[in-house]
C-alpha positions as CSV (number, residue, x, y, z in Angstrom):
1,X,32.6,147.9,157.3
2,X,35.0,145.4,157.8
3,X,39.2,146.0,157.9
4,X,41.3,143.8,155.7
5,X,40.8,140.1,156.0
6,X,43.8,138.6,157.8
7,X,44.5,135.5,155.9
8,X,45.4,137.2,152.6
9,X,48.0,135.8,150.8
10,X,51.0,137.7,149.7
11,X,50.5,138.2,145.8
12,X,53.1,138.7,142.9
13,X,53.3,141.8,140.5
14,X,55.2,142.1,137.5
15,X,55.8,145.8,136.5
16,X,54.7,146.1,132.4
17,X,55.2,148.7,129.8
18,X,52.2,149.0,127.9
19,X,52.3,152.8,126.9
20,X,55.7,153.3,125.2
21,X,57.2,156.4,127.0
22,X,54.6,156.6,129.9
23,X,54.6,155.4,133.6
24,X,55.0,151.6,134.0
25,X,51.8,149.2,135.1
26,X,52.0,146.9,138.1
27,X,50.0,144.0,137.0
28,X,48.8,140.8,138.9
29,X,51.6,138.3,137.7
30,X,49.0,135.0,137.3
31,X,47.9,136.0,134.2
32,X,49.1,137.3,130.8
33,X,47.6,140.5,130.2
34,X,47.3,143.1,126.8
35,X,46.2,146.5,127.3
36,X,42.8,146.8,125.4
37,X,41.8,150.6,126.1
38,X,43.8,153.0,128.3
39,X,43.9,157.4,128.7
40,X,47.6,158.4,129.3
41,X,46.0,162.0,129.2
42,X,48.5,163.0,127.0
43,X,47.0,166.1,125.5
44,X,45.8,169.8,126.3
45,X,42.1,169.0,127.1
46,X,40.1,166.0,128.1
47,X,39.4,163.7,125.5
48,X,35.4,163.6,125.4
49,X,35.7,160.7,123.0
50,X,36.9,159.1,126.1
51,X,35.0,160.8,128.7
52,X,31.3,161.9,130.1
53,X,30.7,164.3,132.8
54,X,28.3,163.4,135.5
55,X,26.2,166.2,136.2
56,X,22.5,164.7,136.9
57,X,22.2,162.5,140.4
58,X,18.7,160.6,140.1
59,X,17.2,162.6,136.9
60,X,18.2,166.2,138.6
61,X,20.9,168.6,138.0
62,X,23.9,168.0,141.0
63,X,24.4,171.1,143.3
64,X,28.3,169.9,143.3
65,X,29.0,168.4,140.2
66,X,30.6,170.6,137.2
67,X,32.5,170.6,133.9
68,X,34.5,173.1,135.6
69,X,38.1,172.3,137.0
70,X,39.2,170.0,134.9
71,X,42.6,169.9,133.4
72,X,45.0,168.4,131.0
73,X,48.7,169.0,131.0
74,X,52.0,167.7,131.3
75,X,50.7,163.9,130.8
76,X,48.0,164.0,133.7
77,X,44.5,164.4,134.5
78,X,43.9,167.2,137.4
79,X,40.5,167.5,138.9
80,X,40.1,170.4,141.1
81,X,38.1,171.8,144.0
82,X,36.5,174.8,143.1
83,X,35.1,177.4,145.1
84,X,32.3,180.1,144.7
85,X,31.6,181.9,147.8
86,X,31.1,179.3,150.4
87,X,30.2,177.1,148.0
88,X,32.5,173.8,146.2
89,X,32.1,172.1,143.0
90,X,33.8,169.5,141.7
91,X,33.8,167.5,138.3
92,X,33.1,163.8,138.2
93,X,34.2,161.7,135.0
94,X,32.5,158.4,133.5
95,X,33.0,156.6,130.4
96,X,29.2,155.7,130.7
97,X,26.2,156.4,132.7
98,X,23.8,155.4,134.5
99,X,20.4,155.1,133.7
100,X,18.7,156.4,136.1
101,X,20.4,159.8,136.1
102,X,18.7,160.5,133.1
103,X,17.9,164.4,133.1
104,X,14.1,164.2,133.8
105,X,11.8,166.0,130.4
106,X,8.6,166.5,132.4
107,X,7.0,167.5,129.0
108,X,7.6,163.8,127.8
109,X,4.6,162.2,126.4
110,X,5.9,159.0,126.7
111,X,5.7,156.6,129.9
112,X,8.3,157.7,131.7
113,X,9.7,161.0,132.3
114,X,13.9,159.9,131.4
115,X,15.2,162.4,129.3
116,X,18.2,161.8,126.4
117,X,20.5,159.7,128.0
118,X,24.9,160.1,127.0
119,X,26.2,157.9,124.6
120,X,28.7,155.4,126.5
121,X,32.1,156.2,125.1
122,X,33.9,152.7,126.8
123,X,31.9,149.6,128.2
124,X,33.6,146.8,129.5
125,X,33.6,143.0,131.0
126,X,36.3,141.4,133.1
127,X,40.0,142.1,132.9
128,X,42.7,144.3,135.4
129,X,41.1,147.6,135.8
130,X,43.8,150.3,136.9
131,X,44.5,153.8,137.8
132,X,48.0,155.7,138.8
133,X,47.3,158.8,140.8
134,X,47.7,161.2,143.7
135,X,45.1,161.8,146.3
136,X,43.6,165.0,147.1
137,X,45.2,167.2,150.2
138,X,41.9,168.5,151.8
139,X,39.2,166.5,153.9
140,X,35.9,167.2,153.4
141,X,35.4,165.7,149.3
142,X,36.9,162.4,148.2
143,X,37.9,160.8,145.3
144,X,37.8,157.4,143.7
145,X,37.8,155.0,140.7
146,X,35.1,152.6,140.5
147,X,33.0,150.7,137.9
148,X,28.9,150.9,137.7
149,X,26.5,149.3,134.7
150,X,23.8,151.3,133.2
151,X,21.4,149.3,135.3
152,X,22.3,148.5,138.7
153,X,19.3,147.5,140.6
154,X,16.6,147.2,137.5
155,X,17.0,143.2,137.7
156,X,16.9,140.6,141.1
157,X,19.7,139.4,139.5
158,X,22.9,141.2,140.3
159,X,24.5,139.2,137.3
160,X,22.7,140.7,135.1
161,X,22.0,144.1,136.3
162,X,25.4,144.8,137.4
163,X,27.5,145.5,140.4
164,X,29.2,148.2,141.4
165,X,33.1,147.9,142.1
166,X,34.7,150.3,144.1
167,X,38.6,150.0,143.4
168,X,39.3,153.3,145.3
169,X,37.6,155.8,147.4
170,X,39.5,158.1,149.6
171,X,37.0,159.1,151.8
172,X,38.4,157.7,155.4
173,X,41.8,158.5,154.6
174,X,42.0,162.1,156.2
175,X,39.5,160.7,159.1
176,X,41.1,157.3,159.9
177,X,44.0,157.0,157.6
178,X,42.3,154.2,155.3
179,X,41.1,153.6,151.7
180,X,38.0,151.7,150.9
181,X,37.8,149.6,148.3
182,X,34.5,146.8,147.2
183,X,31.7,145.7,145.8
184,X,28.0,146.5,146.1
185,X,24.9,145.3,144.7
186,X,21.0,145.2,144.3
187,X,21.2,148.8,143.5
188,X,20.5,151.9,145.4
189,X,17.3,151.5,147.3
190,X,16.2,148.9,150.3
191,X,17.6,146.2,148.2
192,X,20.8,147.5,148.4
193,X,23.7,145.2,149.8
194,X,26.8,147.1,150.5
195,X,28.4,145.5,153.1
196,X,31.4,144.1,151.4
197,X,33.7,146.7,151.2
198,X,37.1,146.8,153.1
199,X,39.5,149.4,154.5
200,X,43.0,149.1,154.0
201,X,45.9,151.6,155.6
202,X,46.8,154.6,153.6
203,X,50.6,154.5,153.3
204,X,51.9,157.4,151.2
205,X,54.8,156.6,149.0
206,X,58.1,158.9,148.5
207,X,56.5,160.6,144.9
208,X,52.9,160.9,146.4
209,X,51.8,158.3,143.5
210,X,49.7,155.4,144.0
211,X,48.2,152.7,141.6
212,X,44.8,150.9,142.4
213,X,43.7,147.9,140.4
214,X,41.0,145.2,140.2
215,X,40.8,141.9,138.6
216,X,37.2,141.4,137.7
217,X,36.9,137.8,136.5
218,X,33.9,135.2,136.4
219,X,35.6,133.5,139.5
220,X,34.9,137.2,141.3
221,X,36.8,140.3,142.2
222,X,40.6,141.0,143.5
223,X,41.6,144.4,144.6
224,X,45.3,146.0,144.7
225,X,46.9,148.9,146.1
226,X,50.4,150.1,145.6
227,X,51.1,146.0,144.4
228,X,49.7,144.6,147.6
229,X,46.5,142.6,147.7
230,X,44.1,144.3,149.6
231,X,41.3,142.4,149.3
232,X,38.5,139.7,147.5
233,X,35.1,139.4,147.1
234,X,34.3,136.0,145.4
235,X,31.5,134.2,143.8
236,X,29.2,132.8,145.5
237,X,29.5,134.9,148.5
238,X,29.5,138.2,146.4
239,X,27.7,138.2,143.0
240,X,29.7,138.9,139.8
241,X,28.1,141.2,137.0
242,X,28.3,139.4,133.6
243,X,27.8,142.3,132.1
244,X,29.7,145.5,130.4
245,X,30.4,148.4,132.7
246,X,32.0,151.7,132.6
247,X,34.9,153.6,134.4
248,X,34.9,156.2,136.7
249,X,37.1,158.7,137.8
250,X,34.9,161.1,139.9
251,X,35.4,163.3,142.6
252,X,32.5,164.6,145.2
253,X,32.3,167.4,147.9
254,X,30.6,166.8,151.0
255,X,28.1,167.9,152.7
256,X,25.5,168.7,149.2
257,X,22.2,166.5,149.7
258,X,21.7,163.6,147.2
259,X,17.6,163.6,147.8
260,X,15.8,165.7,145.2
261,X,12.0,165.8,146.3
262,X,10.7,168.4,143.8
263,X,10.8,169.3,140.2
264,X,13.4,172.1,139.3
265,X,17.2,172.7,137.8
266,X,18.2,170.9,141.3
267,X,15.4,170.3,143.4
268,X,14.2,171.6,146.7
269,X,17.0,169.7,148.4
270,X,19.7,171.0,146.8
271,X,18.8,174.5,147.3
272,X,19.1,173.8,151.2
273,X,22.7,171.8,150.7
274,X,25.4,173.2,153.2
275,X,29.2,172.0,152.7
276,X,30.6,170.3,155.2
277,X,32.9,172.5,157.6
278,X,36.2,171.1,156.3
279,X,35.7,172.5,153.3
280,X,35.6,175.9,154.6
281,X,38.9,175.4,156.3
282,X,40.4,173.9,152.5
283,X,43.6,174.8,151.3
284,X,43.7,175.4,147.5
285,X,44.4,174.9,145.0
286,X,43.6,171.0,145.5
287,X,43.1,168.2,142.6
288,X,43.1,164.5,142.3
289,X,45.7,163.7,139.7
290,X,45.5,161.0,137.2
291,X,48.4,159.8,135.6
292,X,46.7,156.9,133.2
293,X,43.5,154.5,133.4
294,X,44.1,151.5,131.8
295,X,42.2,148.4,131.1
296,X,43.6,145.0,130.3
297,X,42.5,142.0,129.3
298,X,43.8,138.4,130.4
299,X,44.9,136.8,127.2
C-alpha cells in the first residue's frame, strides 16, 4: 500500500453552513456546492428511513455484526463495541446494500438461491461525500466511511459495476499511526484490484473531531482529511463508477472469519471465529461517533 504521494498540491477549503444550528462543513473551495441529503443525527434513535444494518457478509448471517450498540443522542451517532463473554459485536450502517449479501433462501425455487434483498434508502452519483467524527479508542476493530454499488464486480467494467471508495478506515492508526483512504475495483474475488489506496498520518486534533471527505467526479476521485488533501486516484489510471452508490458508516471487529463454507445461521466458519487478542485487552465503553454525513452536489 503506498504512503501519500509527494507532489500533492496544497488545496483550499472554505468552511460552509449547510445545517442551520449544527457543526460547520469544510468543503473543497473549487466548486460551488448545495447540500442534497445529509443525517445531523438529531434525534433519539436512528433514523431507518435513512439507514440499513448490515448483518449478512456473502448471503450468511455475520458472527460480528449487530443492531445492537447503536445510539442516538445529544446530536450524534455512537456505535459501540459490545461484548458477550469473550466475544465482540459491532453494528455496521449502509444506506444501501450490496447484492451479493443477499440472505441465502435455500428453499428458493428460482435459479439462484438470493433471498429478499433491503430496500436502498439513499443512492447516489458524484458530488463531496463527508463525514465529522471521532475515532474509536481500542485496537483490534476499526471504523470507516466508504461508498460501494449494489454490484461491484458483476460487470468487466468497473464503470458500470461500481467501485468502491474508501474515504476513511482507521485500521492502521493504533498499529502505525495512519488512516487509509481509496479506491478498489473488479470486485471481491481474483479480479480484484485494490492497490490504490494510501495512508496518511493520524494527527489528532484538540476536540478529538475529524472530518473526511471525497470528491467523486467524472474526472476521478479526491480525498480530504481534516482540510488537507490526502490523496487522488484519477481517470484513466483508476476507473470511475458512473453509477449510483450508497454510504457507509460501519464498524468491524477483528479477528471473526469472513469465509462461510456451509449452509447455516453463520456457517461452519463463523462458528470457529476467535477475536483478535486486543480486543480482550479493550477498554469500554468504546464507539465511533458521528457527528453528520452529508452529501453535496457541485452546482
Amino acid at each position: 500500500m503506498p504512503n501519500v504521494p509527494t507532489d500533492l498540491k496544497p488545496c483550499e477549503m472554505v468552511r460552509i453552513t449547510p445545517v442551520e444550528g449544527h457543526a460547520e462543513s469544510l468543503v473543497p473551495a473549487d466548486k460551488q456546492w448545495k447540500l442534497v441529503w445529509s443525517d445531523e443525527f438529531d434525534g433519539d434513535s436512528l433514523d431507518e428511513t435513512k439507514w440499513n444494518y448490515r448483518l449478512n457478509f456473502w448471503g450468511y448471517r455475520s458472527p460480528t455484526w449487530t443492531t445492537e450498540g447503536v445510539v442516538v443522542s445529544d446530536g450524534t451517532l455512537k456505535i459501540n463495541m459490545i461484548r458477550k463473554g469473550d466475544d465482540f459485536y459491532s453494528a455496521h450502517l449502509q444506506t444501501g446494500g450490496l447484492t451479493f449479501d443477499n440472505p441465502r433462501d435455500e428453499t428458493s425455487k428460482v435459479f439462484w438461491p438470493f433471498g429478499k434483498k433491503d430496500q436502498a434508502k439513499f443512492m447516489h452519483r458524484y458530488g463531496y461525500y463527508e463525514c465529522r467524527c471521532k475515532l474509536p479508542k481500542n485496537d483490534g476493530w476499526h471504523a470507516a466511511f466508504w461508498l460501494q454499488a449494489p454490484g461491484i464486480g458483476s460487470h468487466p467494467d468497473p464503470a458500470v459495476a461500481g467501485v468502491e471508495c474508501d474515504i476513511m478506515e482507521n485500521y492502521r492508526q493504533h498499529k502505525d499511526g495512519s488512516i487509509v483512504c481509496g479506491c478498489g475495483w473488479g470486485g471481491y474475488g481474483n479480479e480484484g484490484r485494490w492497490f490504490g489506496h494510501f495512508q496518511f498520518p493520524f494527527e489528532e486534533t484538540a476536540d478529538g473531531w475529524h472530518t473526511y471527505g471525497v470528491d467523486w467526479s467524472p474526472e476521478g476521485y479526491i480525498f480530504y482529511a481534516d482540510g488537507q488533501l490526502v490523496g487522488k486516484q484519477m481517470a484513466p489510471e483508476c476507473p470511475v463508477s458512473k453509477v449510483e452508490q450508497f454510504i457507509l458508516v460501519s464498524t468491524e471487529c477483528h479477528g471473526y472469519n469472513r469465509i462461510f463454507r456451509s449452509v447455516g445461521e453463520a456457517g461452519e466458519a463463523a462458528v470457529k471465529s476467535q477475536p483478535v487478542p486486543e480486543l480482550l485487552q479493550a477498554v469500554l465503553p468504546d464507539c465511533f461517533e458521528v457527528d453528520y454525513v452529508r452529501v453535496f452536489d457541485a452546482v
